[in-house]
C-alpha positions in Angstrom: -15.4 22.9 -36.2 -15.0 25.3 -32.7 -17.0 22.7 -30.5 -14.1 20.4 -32.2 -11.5 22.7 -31.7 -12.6 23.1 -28.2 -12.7 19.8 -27.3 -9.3 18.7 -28.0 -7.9 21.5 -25.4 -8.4 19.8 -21.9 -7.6 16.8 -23.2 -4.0 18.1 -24.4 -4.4 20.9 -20.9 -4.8 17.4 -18.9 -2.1 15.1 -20.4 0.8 17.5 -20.0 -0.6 18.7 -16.1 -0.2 15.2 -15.2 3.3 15.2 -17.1 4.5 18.1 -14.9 2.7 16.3 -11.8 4.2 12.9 -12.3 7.5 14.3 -13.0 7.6 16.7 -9.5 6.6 13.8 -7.4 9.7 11.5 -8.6 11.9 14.4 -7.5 10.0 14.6 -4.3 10.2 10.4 -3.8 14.0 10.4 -4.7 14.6 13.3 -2.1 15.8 16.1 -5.3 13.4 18.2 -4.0 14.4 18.9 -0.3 11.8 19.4 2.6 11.7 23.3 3.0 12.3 23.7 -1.0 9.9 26.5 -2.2 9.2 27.4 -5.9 6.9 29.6 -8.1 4.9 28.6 -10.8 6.9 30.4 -13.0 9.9 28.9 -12.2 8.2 25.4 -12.7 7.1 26.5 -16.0 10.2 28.1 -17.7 11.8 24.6 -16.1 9.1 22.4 -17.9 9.5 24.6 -21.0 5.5 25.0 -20.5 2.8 28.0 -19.7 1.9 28.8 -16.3 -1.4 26.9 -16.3 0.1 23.8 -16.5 2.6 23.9 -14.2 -0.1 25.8 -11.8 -2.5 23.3 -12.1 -0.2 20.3 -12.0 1.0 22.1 -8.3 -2.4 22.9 -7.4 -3.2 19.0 -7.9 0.0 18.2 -5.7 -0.3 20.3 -2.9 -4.1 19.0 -2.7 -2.8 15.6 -2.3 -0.6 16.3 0.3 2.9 16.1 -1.5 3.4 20.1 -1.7 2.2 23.4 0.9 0.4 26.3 -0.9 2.4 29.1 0.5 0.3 32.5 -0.2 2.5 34.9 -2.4 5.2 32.2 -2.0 4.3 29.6 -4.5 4.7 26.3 -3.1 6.7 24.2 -0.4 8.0 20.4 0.4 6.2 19.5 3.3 9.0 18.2 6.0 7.9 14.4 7.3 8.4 14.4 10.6 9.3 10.4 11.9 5.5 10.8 13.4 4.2 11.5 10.2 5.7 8.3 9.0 4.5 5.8 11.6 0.8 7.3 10.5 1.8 6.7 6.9 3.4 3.4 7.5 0.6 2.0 10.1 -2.1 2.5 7.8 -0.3 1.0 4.9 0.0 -2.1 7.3 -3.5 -2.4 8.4 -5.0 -1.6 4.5 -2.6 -4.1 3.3 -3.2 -7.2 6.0 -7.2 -6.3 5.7 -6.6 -6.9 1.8 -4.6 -10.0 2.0 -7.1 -11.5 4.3 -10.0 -10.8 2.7 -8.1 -12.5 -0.9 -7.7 -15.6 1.9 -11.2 -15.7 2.0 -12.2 -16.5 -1.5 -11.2 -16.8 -5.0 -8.9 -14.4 -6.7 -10.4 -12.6 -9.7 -7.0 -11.3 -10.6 -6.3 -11.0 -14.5 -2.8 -13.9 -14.4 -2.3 -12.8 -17.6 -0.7 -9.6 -16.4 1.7 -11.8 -14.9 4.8 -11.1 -16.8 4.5 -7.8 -16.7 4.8 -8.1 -12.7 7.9 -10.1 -13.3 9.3 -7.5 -15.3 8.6 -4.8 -13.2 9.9 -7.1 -10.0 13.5 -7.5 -12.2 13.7 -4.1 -12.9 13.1 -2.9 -8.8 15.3 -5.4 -7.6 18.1 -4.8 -10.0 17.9 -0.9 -8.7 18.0 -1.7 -5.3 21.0 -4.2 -5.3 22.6 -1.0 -7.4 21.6 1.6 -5.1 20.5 3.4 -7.6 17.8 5.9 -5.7 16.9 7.9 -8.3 15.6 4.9 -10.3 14.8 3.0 -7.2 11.6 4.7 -6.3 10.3 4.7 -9.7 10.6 1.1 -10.0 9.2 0.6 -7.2 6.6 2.4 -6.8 5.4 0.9 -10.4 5.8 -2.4 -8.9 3.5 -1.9 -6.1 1.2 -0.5 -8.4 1.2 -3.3 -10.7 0.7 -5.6 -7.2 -2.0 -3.6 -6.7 -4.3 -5.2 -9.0 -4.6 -8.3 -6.9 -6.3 -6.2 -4.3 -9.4 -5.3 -7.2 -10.7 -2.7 -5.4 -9.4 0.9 -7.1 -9.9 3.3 -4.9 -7.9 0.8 -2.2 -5.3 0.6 -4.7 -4.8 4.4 -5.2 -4.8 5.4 -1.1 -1.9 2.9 -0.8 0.2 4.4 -3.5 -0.5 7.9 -2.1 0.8 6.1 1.5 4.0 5.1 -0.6 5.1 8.4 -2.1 4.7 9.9 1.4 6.9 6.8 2.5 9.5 7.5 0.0 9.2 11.4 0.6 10.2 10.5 4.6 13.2 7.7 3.5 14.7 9.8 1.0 16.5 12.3 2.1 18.1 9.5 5.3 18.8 7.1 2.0 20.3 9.9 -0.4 22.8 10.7 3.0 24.6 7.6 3.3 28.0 7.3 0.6 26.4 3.7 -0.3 23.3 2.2 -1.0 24.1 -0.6 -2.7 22.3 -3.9 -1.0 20.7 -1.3 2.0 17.0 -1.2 0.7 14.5 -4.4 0.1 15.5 -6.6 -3.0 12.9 -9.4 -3.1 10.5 -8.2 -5.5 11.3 -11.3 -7.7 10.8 -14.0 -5.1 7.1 -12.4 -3.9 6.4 -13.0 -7.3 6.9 -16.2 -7.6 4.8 -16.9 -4.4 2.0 -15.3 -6.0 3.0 -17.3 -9.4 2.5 -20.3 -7.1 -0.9 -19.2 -5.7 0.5 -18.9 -2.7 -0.8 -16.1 -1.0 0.2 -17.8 2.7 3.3 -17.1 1.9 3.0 -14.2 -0.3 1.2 -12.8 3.0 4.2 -13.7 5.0 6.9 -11.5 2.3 5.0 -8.8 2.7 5.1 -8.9 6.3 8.7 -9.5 6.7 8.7 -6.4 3.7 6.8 -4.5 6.3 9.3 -5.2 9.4 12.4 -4.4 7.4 11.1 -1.1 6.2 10.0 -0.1 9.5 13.6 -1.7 11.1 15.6 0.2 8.5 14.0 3.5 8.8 14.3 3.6 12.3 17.7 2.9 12.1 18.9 4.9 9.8 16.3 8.2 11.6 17.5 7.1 14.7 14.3 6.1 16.1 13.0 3.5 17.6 10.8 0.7 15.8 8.8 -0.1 19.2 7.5 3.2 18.6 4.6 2.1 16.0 1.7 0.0 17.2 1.3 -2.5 14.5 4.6 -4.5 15.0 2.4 -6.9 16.8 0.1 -7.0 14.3 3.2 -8.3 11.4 4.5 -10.7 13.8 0.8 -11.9 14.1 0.6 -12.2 10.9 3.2 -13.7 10.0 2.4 -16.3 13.1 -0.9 -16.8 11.1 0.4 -17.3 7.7 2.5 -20.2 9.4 0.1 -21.6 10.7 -2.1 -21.2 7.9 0.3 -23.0 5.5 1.1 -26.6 7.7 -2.8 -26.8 7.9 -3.3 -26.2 4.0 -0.3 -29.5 4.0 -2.2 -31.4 6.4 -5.3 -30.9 4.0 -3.7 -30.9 0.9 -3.5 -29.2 -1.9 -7.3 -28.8 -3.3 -7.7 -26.7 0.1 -4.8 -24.7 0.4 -6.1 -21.4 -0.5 -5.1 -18.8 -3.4 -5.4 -21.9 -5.9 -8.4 -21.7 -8.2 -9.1 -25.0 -9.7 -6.9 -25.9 -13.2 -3.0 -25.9 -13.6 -1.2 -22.8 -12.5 -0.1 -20.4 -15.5 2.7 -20.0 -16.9 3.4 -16.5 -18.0 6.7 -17.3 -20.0 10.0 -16.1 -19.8 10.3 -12.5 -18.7 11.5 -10.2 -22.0 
């Protein structure tokens, strides 16, 4: 009965650290939590309603991926992203993300299509909160999508490295986002129509979205830092890309459709009506 009793501690310990954890990094993607913003452990606790060792370990686990500073006798600090600090963050999720899709190009998909729907409801739900302008619930959204995309690239650990990349992303945008009066129709909306490329085993043109995705993050963040896109090195690379996926698709026409690509043999699924 005590190895019993024992045993059921982390587990409990664990689930509510990664409560605490998950909840502090949507404050630090929506831009709540300020750059320069230091706290205690205590004051993260009595916030939480929950000991110290929680809260201490769910900070501990944040500032040792990056999203916090351990501060000695000062608790903990939000990092400040500096617009080099993004271009890093935002060139290697370009590279990670056109290695993926090319590699996919190169063979079948083992993607479970039954998950399908649920990447339709999580597209509604991020588009619907970025024609709202609603940042708050903007990031979350998105960031679920992304993750639920993320299954196509069937590699884990590549999966978990990109959403590290994105809360960093939406740590840099923001506190520029949460600045301007109206947000409504500012950030990317077309979660629904990549979708339906990828519905359509189209991953030509599903490689193409995410390129154009690519450029109008990196064209809206530099405008609204007051930077300069030219600045990051792998421009070339999306227009490339993008150049390729053209190409790509008038040759799978000229061939047909047996060698287009992204199309394992047997009709395409239909998921069903999104609910």
């Amino acid at each position: 009965m005590v190895i019993s009793g024992l045993g059921r501690l982390p587990i409990q310990r664990n689930s509510l650290r990664e409560q605490i954890a998950g909840a502090l990094r949507e404050e630090l993607m929506a831009g709540r939590l300020a750059a320069g913003s230091n706290f205690t452990v205590k004051e993260v606790a009595e916030l939480y309603g929950v000991s110290a060792t929680p809260a201490r370990e769910a900070l501990v686990d944040l500032a040792a991926q990056g999203l916090l500073r351990a501060e000695h006798h000062r608790g903990f600090t939000v990092p400040e992203l500096t617009w080099a600090d993004f271009l890093e963050i935002f060139e290697a999720r370009v590279m990670l993300t056109d290695s993926a899709l090319r590699r996919l190009a190169s063979g079948e998909s083992g993607y479970d299509w039954s998950r399908l729907s649920s990447l339709r409801r999580r597209a509604e739900a991020a588009a619907r909160a970025a024609r709202a302008g609603q940042l708050d619930v903007m990031v979350g959204c998105d960031r679920r999508f992304w993750q639920e995309m993320s299954g196509f690239l069937e590699n884990r650990r590549l999966a978990d490295y990109l959403d590290w990349l994105r809360v960093q992303s939406w740590m840099f945008a923001a506190r520029f986002l949460r600045a301007r009066a109206e947000l409504a129709g500012v950030c990317w909306d077309k979660h629904g129509e990549l979708v339906e490329l990828i519905a359509a085993r189209d991953l030509t043109g599903a490689h193409r979205m995410i390129n154009d995705y690519n450029l109008f993050t990196i064209r809206l963040l530099a405008e609204l830092a007051g930077e300069s896109p030219a600045s990051t090195s792998v421009l070339a690379l999306l227009g490339a890309g993008a150049a390729e996926a053209d190409g790509a698709a008038e040759a799978a026409v000229d061939r047909g459709p047996a060698d287009a690509g992204f199309r394992p043999p047997g009709p395409v699924l239909d998921a069903g009506p999104v609910g």
